[in-house]
N, C-alpha and C positions, 0 to 999 in steps of 0.2 A: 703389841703382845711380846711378853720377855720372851727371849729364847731360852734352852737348854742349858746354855754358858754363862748368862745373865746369871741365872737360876742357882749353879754352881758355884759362880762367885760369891753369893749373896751368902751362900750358904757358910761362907769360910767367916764369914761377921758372926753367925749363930755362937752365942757365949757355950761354953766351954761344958758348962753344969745342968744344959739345957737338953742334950741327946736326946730322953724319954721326951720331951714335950716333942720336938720335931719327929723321930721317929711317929707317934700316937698321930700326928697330924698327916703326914706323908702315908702312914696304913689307911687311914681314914679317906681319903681319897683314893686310893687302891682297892677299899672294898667295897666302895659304892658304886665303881665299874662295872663288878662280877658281882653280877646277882646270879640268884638263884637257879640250875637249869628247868627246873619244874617249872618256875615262873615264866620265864623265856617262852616254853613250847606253849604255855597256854596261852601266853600274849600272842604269838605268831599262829596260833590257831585262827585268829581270826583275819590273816591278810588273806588278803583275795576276795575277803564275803562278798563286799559290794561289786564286783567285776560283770553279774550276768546283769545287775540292771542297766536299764536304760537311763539317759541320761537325765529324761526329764521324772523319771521313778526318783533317782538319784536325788538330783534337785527339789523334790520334794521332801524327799525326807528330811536332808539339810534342814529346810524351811520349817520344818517338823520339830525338830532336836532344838533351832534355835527359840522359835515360839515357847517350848517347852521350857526350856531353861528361861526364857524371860517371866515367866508366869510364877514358876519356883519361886522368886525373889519376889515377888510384887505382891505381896500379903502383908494386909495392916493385923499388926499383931499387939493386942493392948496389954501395957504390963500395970 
């Protein structure tokens, strides 16, 4: 994994006429970090759900979601 200084030096090659392209690219990574705060609380609304089951409640559902989702996929569909 390149470091920080790697990264730095590389950058000193970047042609001259090129600024907007890298800047557009370096944002572009910076704003896909920060998402949304609304989005956040609703995603983190649901840590903890699974916490009061039991383990084998737990392990069923897994077993649940995975069935589920293989079934999704396994439909002959004629075109």
């Amino acid at each position: 994994m390149p470091t920080i200084n790697a990264i730095l030096r590389e950058l000193k090659n970047v042609p001259v006429d090129k600024p907007e392209d890298l800047y557009s690219i370096i944002h572009s990574f910076h704003t896909n970090t920060r998402k949304g705060g609304k989005e956040n609380k609703e995603i983190l609304s649901f840590a903890g759900s699974f916490g009061d089951l039991s383990k084998s409640d737990y392990k069923d559902f897994v077993d649940h979601i995975k069935q589920a989702r293989e079934n999704l996929f396994d439909r002959n569909i004629n075109l």
